[in-house]
C-alpha positions as CSV (number, residue, x, y, z in Angstrom):
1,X,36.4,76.5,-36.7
2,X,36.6,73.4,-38.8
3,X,40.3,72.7,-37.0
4,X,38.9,73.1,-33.7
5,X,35.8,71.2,-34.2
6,X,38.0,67.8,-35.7
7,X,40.8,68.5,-32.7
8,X,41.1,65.7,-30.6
9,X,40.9,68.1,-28.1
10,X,41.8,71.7,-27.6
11,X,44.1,73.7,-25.3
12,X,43.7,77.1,-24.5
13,X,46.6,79.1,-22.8
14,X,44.0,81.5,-21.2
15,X,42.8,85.1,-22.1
16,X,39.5,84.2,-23.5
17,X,38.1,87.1,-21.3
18,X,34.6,86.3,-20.4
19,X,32.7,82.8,-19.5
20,X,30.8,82.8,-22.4
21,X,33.9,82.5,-24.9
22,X,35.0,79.4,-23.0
23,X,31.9,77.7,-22.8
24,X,32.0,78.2,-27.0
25,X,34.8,76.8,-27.1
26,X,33.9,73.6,-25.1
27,X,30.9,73.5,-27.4
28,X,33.1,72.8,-30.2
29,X,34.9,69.9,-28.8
30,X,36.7,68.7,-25.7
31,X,39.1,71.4,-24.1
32,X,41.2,72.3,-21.5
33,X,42.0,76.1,-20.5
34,X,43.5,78.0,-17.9
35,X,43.1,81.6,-17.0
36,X,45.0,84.4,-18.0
37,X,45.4,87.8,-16.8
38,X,43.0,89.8,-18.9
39,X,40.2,87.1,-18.3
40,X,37.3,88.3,-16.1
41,X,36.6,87.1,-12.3
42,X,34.1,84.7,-13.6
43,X,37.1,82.8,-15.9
44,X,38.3,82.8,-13.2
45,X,36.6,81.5,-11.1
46,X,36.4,78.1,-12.9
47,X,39.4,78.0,-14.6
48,X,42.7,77.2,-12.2
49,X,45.9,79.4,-13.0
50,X,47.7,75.9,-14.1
51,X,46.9,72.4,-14.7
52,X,48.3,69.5,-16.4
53,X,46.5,66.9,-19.3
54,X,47.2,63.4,-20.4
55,X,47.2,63.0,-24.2
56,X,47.8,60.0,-26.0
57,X,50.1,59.0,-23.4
58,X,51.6,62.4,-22.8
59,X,51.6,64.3,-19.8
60,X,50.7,68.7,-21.1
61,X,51.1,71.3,-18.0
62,X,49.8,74.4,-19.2
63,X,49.8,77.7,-17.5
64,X,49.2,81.3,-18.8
65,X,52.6,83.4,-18.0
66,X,55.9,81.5,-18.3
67,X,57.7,84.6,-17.2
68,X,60.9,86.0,-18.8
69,X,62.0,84.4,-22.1
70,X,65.8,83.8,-20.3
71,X,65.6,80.4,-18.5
72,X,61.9,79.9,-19.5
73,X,62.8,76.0,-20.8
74,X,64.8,75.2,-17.6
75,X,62.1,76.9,-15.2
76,X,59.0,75.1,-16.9
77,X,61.3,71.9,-16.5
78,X,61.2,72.1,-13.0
79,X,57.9,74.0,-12.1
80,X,56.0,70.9,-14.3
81,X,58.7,67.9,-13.4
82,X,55.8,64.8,-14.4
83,X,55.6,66.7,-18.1
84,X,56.7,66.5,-21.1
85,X,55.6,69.7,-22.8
86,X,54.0,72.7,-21.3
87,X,52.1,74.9,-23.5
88,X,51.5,78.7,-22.2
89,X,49.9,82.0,-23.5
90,X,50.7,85.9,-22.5
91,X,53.3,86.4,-24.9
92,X,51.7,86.0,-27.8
93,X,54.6,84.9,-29.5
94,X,54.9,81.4,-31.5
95,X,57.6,79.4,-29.8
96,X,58.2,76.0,-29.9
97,X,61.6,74.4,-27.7
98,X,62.7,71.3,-26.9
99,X,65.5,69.9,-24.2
100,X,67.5,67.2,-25.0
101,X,65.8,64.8,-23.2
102,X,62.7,65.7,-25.3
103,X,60.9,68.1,-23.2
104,X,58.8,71.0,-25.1
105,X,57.9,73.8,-24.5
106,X,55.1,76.0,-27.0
């Protein structure tokens, strides 16, 4: 909590199920989230499926479900062209990857 709290700011890949673990999570600090697919109609309802954030001169797309593993760099690359990282959830696997002309993807 201490983390989250001193973060800059936080991004959430989605799955935080119910309105009232988001808004704790915006009481901790400024965030960003988008919705995942195990997150209630209310998430939903004020969350958008994908979004994109400027930080410290960076542009972060972040959406919940990349989709298969095979191509998952390329396809971000061109679903988020303006980015240059994209951070998504759903797998629930740590992952970081970066192109050669310094795109990420985590």
């Amino acid at each position: 909590m201490a983390r989250l709290r001193a973060a800059d700011l936080i991004l959430h890949a989605g799955d935080l199920s119910t309105v009232s673990v988001l808004r704790e999570l915006e009481a901790l600090g400024p965030a960003v989230a988008v919705y995942g697919n195990v997150d209630e109609a209310g998430v939903r309802a004020v969350l958008p499926a994908a979004t994109s954030v400027s930080a410290d001169g960076h542009r972060i797309a972040m959406v919940h479900d990349a989709g298969p593993s095979r191509g998952r760099l390329a396809r971000m690359r061109r679903r988020f062209p303006g980015a240059d990282a994209v951070v998504f959830g759903h797998s629930h696997i740590p992952l970081h990857e970066r192109a050669a002309d310094g795109f990420q993807l985590d």
